[in-house]
N, C-alpha and C positions, 0 to 999 in steps of 0.2 A: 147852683153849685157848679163852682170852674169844673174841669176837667180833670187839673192836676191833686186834688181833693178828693174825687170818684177814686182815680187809679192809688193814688198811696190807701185808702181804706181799703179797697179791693186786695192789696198786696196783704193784709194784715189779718183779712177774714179768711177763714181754713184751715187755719195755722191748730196742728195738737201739737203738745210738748210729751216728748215720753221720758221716762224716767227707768232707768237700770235698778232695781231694787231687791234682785237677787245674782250672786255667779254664775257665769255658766259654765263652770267648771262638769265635766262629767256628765253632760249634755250631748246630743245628735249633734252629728255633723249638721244637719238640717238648721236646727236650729241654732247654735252657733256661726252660721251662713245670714240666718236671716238678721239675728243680731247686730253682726258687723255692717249688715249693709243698710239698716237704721243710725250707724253711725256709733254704736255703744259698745262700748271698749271694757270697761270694769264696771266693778259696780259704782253706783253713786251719780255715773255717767247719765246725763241729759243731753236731748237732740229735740226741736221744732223743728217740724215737718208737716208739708201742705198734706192736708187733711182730702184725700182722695182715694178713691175703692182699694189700689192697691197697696197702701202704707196700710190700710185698715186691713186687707187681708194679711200680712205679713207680723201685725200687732198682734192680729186672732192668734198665731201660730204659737207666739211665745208670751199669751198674756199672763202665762204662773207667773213670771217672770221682771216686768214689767207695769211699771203704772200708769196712765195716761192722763193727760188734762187741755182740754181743750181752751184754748185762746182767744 
């Protein structure tokens, strides 16, 4: 296996897609914080994000919220 094979798979494994699937209308501050900083704006709104402890703790916070699907 070359090299440049290893690394584009590498790039591609980790990866969850989250999905907005409620408002956060009339939400914490907190949580409305973490939202924006997953990238999600309204509902409907999708963001891929490397799959690592701390997106996963920030996913916990507003998972009513939120769908996940890993990649």
């Amino acid at each position: 296996m070359s090299p440049k094979a290893k690394s584009s798979k590498s790039k591609a494994a980790g990866r969850i897609r989250v999905k907005l699937v409620r408002g956060w209308a009339g939400k914490s501050d907190v949580q409305v914080k973490v939202l924006r900083g997953l990238g999600l704006r309204r509902s409907g709104d999708a963001n891929e994000l490397p799959d690592s402890p701390s997106v996963r703790g920030s996913i916990a916070k507003v998972s009513h919220l939120v769908t996940v699907v890993e990649s």
